[in-house]
Structure formats: structure tokens, C-alpha cells
N, C-alpha and C positions, 0 to 999 in steps of 0.2 A: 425604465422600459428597455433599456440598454445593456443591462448590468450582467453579467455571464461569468462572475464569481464562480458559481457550482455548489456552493454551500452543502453541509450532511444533511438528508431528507427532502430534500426539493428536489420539483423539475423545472429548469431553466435552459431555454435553448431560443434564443431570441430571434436569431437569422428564422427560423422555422412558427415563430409567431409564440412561443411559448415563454412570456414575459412577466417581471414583474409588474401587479398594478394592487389594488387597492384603496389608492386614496382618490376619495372624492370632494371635492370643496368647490362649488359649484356657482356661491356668492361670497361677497365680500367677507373675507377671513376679519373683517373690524368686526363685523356684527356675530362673530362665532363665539357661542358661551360652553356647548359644548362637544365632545370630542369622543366617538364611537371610535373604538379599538378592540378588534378581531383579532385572532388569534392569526391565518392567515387568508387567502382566495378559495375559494371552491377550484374544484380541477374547468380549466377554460374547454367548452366544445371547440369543435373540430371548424365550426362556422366561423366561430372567435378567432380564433388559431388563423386560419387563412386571411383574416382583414388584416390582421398586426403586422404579419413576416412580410410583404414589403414594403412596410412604413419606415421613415424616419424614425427617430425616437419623439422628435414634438408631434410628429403627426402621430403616435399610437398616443400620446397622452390625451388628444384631440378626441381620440378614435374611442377609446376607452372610456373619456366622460359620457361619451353618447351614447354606448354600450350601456352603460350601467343608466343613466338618466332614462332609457328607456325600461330598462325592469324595472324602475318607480313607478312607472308613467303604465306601466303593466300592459306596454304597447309591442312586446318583447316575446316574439315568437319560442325563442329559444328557451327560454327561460320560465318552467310550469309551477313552482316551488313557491311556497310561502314565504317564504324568509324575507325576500324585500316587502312586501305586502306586509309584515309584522312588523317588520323597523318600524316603517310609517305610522302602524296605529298603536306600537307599545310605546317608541319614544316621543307623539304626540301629546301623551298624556305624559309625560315627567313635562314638556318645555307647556303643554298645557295651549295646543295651538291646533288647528286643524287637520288631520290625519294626511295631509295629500304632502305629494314634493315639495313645490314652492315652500309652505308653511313649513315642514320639518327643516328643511335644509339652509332656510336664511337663517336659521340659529345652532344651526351644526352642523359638523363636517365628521366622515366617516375615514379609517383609515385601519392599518392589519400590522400588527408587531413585525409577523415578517411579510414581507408582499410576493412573495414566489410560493404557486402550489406546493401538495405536497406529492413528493413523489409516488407512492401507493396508497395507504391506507390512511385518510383525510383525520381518523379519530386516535391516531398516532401519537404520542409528545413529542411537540418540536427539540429536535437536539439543542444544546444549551449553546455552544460555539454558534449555530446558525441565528438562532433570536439574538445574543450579542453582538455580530458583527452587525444583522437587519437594523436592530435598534439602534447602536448605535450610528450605523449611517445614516438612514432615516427617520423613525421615530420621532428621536429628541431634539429632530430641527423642523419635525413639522409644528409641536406642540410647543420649540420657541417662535416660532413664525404664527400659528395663531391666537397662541395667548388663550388657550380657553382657560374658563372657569371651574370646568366638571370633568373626569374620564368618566365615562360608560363603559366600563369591560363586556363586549358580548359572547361570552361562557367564561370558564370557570377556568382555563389555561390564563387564558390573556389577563383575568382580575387579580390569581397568582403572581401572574409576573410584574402587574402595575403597581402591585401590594407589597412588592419586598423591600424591606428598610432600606437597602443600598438604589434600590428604582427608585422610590419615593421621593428620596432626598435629593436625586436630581427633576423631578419635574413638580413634586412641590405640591401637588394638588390632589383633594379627597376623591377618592373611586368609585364610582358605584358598581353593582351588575348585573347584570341583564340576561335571563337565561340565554340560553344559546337562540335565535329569531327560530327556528326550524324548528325547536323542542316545543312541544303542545303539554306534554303528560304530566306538568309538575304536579305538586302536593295542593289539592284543592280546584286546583283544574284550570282553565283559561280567563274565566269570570272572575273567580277571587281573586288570581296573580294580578290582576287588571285593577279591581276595586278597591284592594288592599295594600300588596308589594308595592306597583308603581307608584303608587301617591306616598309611599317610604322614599321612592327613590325621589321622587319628586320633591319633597320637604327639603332631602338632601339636597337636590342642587339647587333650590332657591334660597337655603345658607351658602353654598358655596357662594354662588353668584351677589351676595350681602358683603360678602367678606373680601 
């Protein structure tokens, strides 16, 4: 929440509230099996922006979990979009628990390849120099600090990048992915992805979590 690098493709300007965030991990990182990783943030409104710029950095990671625990909690004015509303009920069915916060997030933990928006156009590829410096500064010490069992790529960048033989062999563990939460139109529609896909992906992490 501090970090003012400037990276290619982002916007980061922290004194002004424009900060890295992303990770969520809400309970106890012993009981996390799995590990949602985004590609990076949606762009922060202007409301957001004003809470952060005169926090501390502990206090904006404070400030941020409560941000975002409230878009679960769909208690979150700001925020009109589906996307946290999908997490909850597409990856309730892989951990196979109740659709709400509590349940989803005592066995997973959320987090972004890189955690700085992007700077214009969000549907953009992140420049490669920017996801290796991200990654390697963060990333690969969240996922040795929680030890999951599963990655969750949520779209089709971040499952790319969790899937290349040189990623891989440093975090070790099988991927799955999850359209992107926002995307409704896939092939057979919201019902089938649901009835069908996720209980693929679900097979998949209850081998992972075996092994």
C-alpha cells in the first residue's frame, strides 16, 4: 500500500490514495486450501481514493480489508457489479460450502499477480517486466506464507501466467480457472458452467487437497 515503484501499465500514486491492494485473507491463513489470483484491481473510485491518501500504509491495509469485506457482504454502496456476488457463488461450489463470506473465505484467500490498477484500458496485457517485478515481490511470498493447496486463476491472463513451466516450478501447485467473475456469456450459459465446469474444477481441488 506503500509501494510507488511506477511499474509499465499501471497507475500508482499512493500519497493521493492510488494504491496497491488486492489481497484478501480475512481468517486464519492455517485453514486456507485455496488461492484466487487475478490478473490485477479494477480501477479504485474516487470515494476509495480519498479513504487511502491519508492513511498510514497499516492503516490502508485495515481500510482496504473493509472495503472489499464489504462488497461480499453486498453492504457496499459503491460497488454495483457482479463480480464479488460470483466469486461467492461460483467458488462455493468448488470448496462445496455455503455461498456467503464467512463460508467462502475460511478456506480461501483472494489475491492479484500484480496489485496496482491498470493504467487505461483494464482489458489491456499486463507488460511482462511489471508482473515480474509484482510477482516476484509479492505473489511468491503470499502463496509461501499460506501454503494453499489449489491456485484459482480468475481469467485467462493470470491462468497463463500460473501455467508457465518456469511459474510452476516455483509454486508447485495444480491451477485451475475460473472465467473471468464479471463474464456471464460463456458457451452453454451460467447454468451449465455451474452444473458442469465447476464441479471439474472442484474434482480438481479435492485431488489437489488429497495430495
Amino acid at each position: 500500500t506503500t509501494c510507488s515503484n511506477g511499474c509499465d501499465g499501471i497507475r500508482n500514486d499512493p500519497e493521493n490514495g492510488v494504491i496497491a491492494r488486492s489481497f484478501y485473507c480475512p481468517f486464519n491463513p492455517e485453514n486456507i486450501s485455496l488461492l484466487m489470483v487475478s490478473k490485477n484491481p479494477g480501477i479504485g473510485c474516487s470515494k476509495e481514493k480519498e479513504m487511502y491518501a491519508p492513511l498510514s500504509g497499516e492503516q490502508r491495509v485495515l481500510s482496504h480489508e473493509e472495503f472489499i469485506k464489504s462488497k461480499f457482504m453486498g453492504n457496499n454502496s459503491l460497488i454495483t457489479s457482479n463480480y464479488h456476488r460470483n466469486i461467492l457463488e461460483w467458488v462455493s461450489i468448488i470448496l462445496n460450502v455455503e455461498p456467503n463470506h464467512d463460508a467462502v473465505f475460511e478456506k480461501s484467500a483472494m489475491t492479484a499477480m500484480v496489485k496496482c490498477e491498470s493504467f487505461s484500458n483494464k482489458t489491456a496485457t499486463m507488460p511482462s517486466s511489471t508482473i515480474s517485478y509484482c510477482t516476484g515481490r509479492f505473489l511468491f511470498e503470499e502463496i509461501e506464507l499460506i501454503h494453499p493447496k489449489f491456485l484459482l486463476a480468475l481469467g485467462n491472463e493470470a491462468f497463463k501466467f500460473l501455467t508457465r513451466p518456469q511459474v510452476k516450478a516455483m509454486h508447485q501447485l495444480p491451477v485451475g480457472k475460473l472465467y473471468h467473475p464479471s463474464w456471464t456469456n460463456m458457451k452453454g450459459g451460467v447454468s451449465r458452467y455451474k452444473s458442469v465446469e465447476l464441479i471439474k474444477l472442484r474434482n480438481e481441488y479435492l485431488e489437489a487437497c488429497q495430495n
